[in-house]
VOPA-196079 format. One line per field, with one value per residue (C-alpha): residue number from 1; residue in three letters; x, y negated, z negated. Coordinates in steps of 0.2 Angstrom, whole numbers, padded with zeros to 4 digits. Each point is the difference from the previous one (the first is absolute). Layout:
BEGIN
resi	NUM,...
resn	ALA,...
x	X,...
y	Y,...
z	Z,...
***
This chain:
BEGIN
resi	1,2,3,4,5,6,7,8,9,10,11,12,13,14,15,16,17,18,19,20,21,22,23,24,25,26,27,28,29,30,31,32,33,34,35,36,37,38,39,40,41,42,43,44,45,46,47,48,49,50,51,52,53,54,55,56,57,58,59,60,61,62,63,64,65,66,67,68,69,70,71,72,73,74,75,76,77,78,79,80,81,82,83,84,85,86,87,88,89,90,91,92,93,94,95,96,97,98,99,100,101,102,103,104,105,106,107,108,109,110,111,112,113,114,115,116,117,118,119,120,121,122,123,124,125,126,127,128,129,130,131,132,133,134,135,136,137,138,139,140,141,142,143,144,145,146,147,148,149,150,151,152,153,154,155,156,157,158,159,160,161,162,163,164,165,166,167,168,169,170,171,172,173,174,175,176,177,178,179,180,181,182,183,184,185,186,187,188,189,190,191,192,193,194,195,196,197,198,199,200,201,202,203,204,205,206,207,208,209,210,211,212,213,214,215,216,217,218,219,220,221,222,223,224,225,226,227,228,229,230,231,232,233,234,235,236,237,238,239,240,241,242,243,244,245,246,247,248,249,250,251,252,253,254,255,256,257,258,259,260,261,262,263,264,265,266,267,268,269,270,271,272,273,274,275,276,277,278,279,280,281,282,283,284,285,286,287,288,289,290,291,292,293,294,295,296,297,298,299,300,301,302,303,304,305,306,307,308,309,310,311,312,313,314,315,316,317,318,319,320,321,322,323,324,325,326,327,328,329,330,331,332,333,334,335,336,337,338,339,340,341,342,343
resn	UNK,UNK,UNK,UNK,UNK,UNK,UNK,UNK,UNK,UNK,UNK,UNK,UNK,UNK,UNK,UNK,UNK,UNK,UNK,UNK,UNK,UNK,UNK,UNK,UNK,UNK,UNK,UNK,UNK,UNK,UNK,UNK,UNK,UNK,UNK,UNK,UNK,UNK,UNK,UNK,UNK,UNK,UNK,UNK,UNK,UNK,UNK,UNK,UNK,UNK,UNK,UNK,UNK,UNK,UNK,UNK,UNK,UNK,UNK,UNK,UNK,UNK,UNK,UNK,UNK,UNK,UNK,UNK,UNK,UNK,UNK,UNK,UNK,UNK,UNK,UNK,UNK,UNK,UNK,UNK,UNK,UNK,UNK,UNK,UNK,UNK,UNK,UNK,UNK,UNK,UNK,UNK,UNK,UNK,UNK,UNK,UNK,UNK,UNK,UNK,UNK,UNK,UNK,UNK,UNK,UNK,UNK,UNK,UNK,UNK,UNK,UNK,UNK,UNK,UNK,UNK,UNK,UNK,UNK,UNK,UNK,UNK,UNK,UNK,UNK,UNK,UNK,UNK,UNK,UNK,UNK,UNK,UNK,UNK,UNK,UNK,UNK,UNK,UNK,UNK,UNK,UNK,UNK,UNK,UNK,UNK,UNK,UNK,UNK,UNK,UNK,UNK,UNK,UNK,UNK,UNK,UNK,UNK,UNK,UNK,UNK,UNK,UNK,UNK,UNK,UNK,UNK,UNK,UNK,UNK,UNK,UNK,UNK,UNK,UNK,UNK,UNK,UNK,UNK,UNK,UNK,UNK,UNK,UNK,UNK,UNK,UNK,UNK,UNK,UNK,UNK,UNK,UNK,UNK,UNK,UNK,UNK,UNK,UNK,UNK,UNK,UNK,UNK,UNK,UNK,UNK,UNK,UNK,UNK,UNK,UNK,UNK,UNK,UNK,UNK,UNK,UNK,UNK,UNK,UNK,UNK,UNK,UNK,UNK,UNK,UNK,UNK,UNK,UNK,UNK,UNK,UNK,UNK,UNK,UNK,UNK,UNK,UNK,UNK,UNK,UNK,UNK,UNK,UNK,UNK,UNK,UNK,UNK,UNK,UNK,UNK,UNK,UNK,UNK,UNK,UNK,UNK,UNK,UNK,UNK,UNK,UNK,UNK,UNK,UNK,UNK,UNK,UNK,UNK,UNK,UNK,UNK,UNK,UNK,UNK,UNK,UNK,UNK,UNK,UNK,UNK,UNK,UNK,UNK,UNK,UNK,UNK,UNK,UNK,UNK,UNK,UNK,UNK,UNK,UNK,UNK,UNK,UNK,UNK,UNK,UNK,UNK,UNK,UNK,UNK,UNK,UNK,UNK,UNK,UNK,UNK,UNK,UNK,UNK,UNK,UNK,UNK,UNK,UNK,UNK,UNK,UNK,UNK,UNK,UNK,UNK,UNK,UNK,UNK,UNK,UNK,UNK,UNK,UNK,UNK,UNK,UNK,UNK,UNK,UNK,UNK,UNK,UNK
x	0488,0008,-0009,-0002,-0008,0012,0018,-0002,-0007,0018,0010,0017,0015,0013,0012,-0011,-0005,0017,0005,-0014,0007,0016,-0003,-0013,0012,0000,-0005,-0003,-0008,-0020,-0011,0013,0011,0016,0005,0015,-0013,-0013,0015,0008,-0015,-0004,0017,-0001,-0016,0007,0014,-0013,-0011,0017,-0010,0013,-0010,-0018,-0007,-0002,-0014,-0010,-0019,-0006,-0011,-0006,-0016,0011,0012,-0014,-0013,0020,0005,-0017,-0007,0018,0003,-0019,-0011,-0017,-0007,0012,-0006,0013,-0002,0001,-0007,-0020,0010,0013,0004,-0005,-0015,-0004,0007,0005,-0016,-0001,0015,0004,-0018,0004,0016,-0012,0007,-0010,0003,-0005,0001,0002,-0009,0016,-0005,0017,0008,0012,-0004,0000,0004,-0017,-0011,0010,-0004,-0019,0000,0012,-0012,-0017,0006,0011,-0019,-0007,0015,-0004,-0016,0010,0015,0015,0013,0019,0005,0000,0001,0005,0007,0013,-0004,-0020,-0012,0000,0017,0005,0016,0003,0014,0012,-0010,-0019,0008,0008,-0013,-0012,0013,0002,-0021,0001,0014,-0007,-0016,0011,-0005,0011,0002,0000,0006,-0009,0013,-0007,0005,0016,0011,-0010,-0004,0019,0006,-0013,0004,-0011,0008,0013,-0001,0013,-0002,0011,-0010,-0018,0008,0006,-0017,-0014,-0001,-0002,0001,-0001,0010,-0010,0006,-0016,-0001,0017,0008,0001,-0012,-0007,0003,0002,0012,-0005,0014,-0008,0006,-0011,0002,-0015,-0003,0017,-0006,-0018,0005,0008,-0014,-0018,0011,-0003,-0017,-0005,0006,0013,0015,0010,0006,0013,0004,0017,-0007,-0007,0018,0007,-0011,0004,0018,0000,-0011,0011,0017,0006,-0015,-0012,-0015,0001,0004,-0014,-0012,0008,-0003,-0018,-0003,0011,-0015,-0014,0005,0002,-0016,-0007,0009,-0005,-0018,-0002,0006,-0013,-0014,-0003,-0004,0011,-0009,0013,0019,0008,0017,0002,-0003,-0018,-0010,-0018,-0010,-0017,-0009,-0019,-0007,0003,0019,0002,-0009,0013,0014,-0004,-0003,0015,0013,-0007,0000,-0012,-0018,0006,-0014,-0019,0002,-0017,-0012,0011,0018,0011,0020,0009,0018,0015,0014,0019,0011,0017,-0004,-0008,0009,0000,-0007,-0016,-0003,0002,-0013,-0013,0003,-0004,-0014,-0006,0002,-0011,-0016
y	-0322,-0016,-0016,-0010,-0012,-0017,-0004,-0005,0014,0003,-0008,-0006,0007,0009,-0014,-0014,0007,0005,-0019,-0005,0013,-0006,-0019,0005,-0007,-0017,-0016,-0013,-0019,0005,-0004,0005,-0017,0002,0018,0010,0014,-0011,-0014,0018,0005,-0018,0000,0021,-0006,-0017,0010,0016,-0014,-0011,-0014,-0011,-0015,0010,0001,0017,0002,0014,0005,0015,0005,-0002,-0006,-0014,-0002,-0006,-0010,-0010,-0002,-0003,-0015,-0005,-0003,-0008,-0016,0001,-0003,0013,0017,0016,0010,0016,0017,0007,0014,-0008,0002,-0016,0001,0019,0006,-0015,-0006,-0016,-0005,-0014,-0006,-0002,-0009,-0013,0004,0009,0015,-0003,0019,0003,0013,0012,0020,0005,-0006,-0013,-0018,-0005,-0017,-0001,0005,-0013,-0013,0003,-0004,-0013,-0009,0004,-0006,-0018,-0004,-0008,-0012,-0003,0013,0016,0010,-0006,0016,-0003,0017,0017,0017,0015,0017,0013,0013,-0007,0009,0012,0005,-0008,-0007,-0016,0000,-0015,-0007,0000,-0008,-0012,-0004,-0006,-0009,-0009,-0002,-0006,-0011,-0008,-0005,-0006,0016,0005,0022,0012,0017,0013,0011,0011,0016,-0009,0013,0013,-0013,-0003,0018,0005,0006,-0011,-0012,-0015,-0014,-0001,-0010,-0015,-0004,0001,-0013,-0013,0000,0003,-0016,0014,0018,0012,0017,0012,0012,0007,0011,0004,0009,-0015,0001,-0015,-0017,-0007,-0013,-0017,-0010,-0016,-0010,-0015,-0017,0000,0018,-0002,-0014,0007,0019,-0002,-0009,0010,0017,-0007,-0006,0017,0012,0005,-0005,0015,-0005,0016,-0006,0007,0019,-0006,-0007,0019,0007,-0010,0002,0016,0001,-0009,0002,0015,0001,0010,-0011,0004,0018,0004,-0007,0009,0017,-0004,-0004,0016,0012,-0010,0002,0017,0001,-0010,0015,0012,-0003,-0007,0020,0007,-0012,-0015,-0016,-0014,-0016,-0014,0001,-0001,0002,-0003,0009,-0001,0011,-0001,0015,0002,0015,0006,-0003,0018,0001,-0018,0004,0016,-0009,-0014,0011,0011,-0014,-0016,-0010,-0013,-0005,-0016,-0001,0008,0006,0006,0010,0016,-0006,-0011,-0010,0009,-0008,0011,-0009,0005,-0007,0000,0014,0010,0017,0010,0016,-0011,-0006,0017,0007,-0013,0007,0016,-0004,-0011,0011,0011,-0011
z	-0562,0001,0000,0018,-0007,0000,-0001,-0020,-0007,-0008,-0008,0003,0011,-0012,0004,-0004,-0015,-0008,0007,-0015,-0012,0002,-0004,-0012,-0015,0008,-0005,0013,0001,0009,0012,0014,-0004,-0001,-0005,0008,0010,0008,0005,0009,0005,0011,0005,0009,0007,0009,0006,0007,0007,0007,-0008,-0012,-0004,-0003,-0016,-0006,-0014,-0009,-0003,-0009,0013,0020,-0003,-0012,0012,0015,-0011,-0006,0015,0012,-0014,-0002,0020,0002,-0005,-0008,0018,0010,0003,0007,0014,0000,0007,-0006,-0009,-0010,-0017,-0005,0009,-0006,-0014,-0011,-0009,0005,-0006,0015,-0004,-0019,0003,0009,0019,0015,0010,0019,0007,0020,0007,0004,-0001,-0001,-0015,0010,0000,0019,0007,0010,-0016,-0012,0013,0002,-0020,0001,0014,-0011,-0014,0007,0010,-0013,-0007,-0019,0001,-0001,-0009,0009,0004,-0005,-0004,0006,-0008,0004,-0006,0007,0000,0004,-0011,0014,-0001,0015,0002,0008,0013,0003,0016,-0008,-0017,0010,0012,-0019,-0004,0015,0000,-0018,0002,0018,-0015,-0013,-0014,-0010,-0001,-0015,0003,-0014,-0004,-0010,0013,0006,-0002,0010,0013,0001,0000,0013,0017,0008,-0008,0008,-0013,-0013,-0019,0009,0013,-0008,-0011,0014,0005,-0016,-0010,-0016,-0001,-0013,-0002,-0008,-0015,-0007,0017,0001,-0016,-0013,-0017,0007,0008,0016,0006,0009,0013,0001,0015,-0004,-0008,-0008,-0006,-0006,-0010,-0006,-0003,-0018,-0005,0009,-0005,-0019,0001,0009,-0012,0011,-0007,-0014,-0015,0002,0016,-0001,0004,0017,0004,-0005,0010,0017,-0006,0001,0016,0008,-0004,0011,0011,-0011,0004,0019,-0004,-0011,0015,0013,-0013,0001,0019,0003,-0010,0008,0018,-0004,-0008,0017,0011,-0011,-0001,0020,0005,-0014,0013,-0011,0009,-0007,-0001,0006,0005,-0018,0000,-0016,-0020,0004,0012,0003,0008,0004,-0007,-0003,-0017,-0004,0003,-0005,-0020,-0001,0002,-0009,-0016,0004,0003,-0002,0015,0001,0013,0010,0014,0004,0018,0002,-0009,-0006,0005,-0011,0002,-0016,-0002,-0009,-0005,-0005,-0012,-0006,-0011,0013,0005,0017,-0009,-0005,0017,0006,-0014,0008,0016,-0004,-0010,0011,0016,-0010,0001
***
């Protein structure tokens, strides 16, 4: 059975990869300065994101692409808010705390930064003047580490909070393009960048070898990025095969077709497992779904497909997630229905 385990088990979408084939033969100047794919590559992206005078640049990675980006937007003393389960309060390592910077996490259950919450941090943490972290950025992800998808009003009404506090906002893109291609969503790539001061667009997730994308808004990322992307370790020396890959991403609209392929198997993965009796945990609308199961039916399907233990919900029941990708086919959804309909 196919794996359901993330959307990077694979590797890349036949299109990207011939795109690296093709301009195998190539020699170009490095680093992602100056060579014909990476200059396209910036320019397909500001036009997607109607965004002329951003800066476009590349990371190798998402957990590169936030620790760059959060140190780069933040002082020694300036901490980013951000929701308990976010990635770089989870599943990062510690990489905001090694760049010097602190996380300041809300107390929001549901994957989505709320305006209330961020505010009952802001207040903590702006009590004691000089004694405390002082917030100037918030983060947040779409899709959440959830799945959920933000809608237009809810992204707007952060915004608006952060804004009406003079914080900056960075948008995790690592799931962009199935946030964007969802049918819960109404946001488009322009108007995330009229309003986040930084926002990446992620390719690892979404059919590319590797690499994400960051449109940076901001005067001083845009100063800062070239330099922290170095002194992290995030910056490729054969930085021209991250501008083939978003070339090729992009150019047609492969990028947004390859996410919709993957929402497409997970909701029918959702409907297909919902009228089998499994309880979905959450409302994703997106290429991950999370169900609750009993230990039992959870440590089958892990072995037999993959998916991975999110949450304890009590002593024998479990959250599993499944997720679907570019590469995932209809016939293998339906085989984890009927394997699954079985337990």
């Amino acid at each position: 059975m196919r794996m359901f385990m993330n959307d990077y088990s694979e590797g890349a979408a036949p299109q990207v990869l011939q795109a690296l084939v093709d301009t195998n033969a190539e020699q170009t100047v490095g680093y992602t300065e100056g060579d014909p794919h990476c200059d396209r590559a910036r320019d397909l992206i500001r036009q997607a994101a109607r965004t002329p005078h951003a800066d476009v640049e590349f990371c190798i990675g998402g957990t590169s692409a936030n620790l760059v980006c959060v140190s780069g937007m933040l002082r020694d003393y300036e901490g980013v808010i951000c929701t308990p389960d976010a990635h770089i309060n989870v599943h990062e390592t510690g990489a905001i705390a090694a760049c010097g910077r602190t996380v300041l996490p809300t107390d929001d259950a549901d994957g989505f930064l709320s305006p209330d919450a961020a505010e009952r941090v802001w207040r903590f943490q702006t009590g004691c003047g000089r004694h405390m972290t002082r917030p100037a950025l918030i983060y947040i992800s779409d899709t959440t580490e959830l799945g959920g998808v933000w809608t237009r009003e809810r992204f707007d009404a952060i915004c608006d909070w952060a804004e009406s506090r003079n914080l900056r906002t960075y948008v995790d893109g690592a799931r962009l393009g199935s946030a964007l291609t969802s049918p819960d969503n109404d946001l488009d790539l322009a108007h995330i960048a009229s309003r986040a001061s930084a926002f990446s667009i992620g390719g690892t997730k979404n059919g590319l070898l590797f690499g994400e994308a960051i449109v940076i808004n901001d005067a001083q990322l845009k100063e800062t990025f070239p330099y922290i992307v170095k002194e992290r370790g995030g910056l490729l020396a054969k930085g021209r095969l991250l501008g083939v890959q978003f070339e090729a991403a992009f150019q047609g609209g492969l990028y947004w077709k390859l996410a919709a392929h993957a929402n497409e198997c997970a909701l029918a993965l959702r409907d297909g497992l919902v009228a089998n009796g499994f309880k979905p945990y959450g409302n994703s609308g997106s290429n991950q779904q999370f169900f609750v199961v009993s230990d039992r039916v959870g440590d089958a399907l892990e072995k037999a497909c993959g998916c991975e233990s999110f949450y304890r919900i009590d002593a024998t029941h479990r959250v599993i997630r499944f997720v679907c990708s570019w590469a995932t086919e209809l016939s293998d959804v339906d085989e984890l229905i009927e394997f699954a309909s079985a337990l």
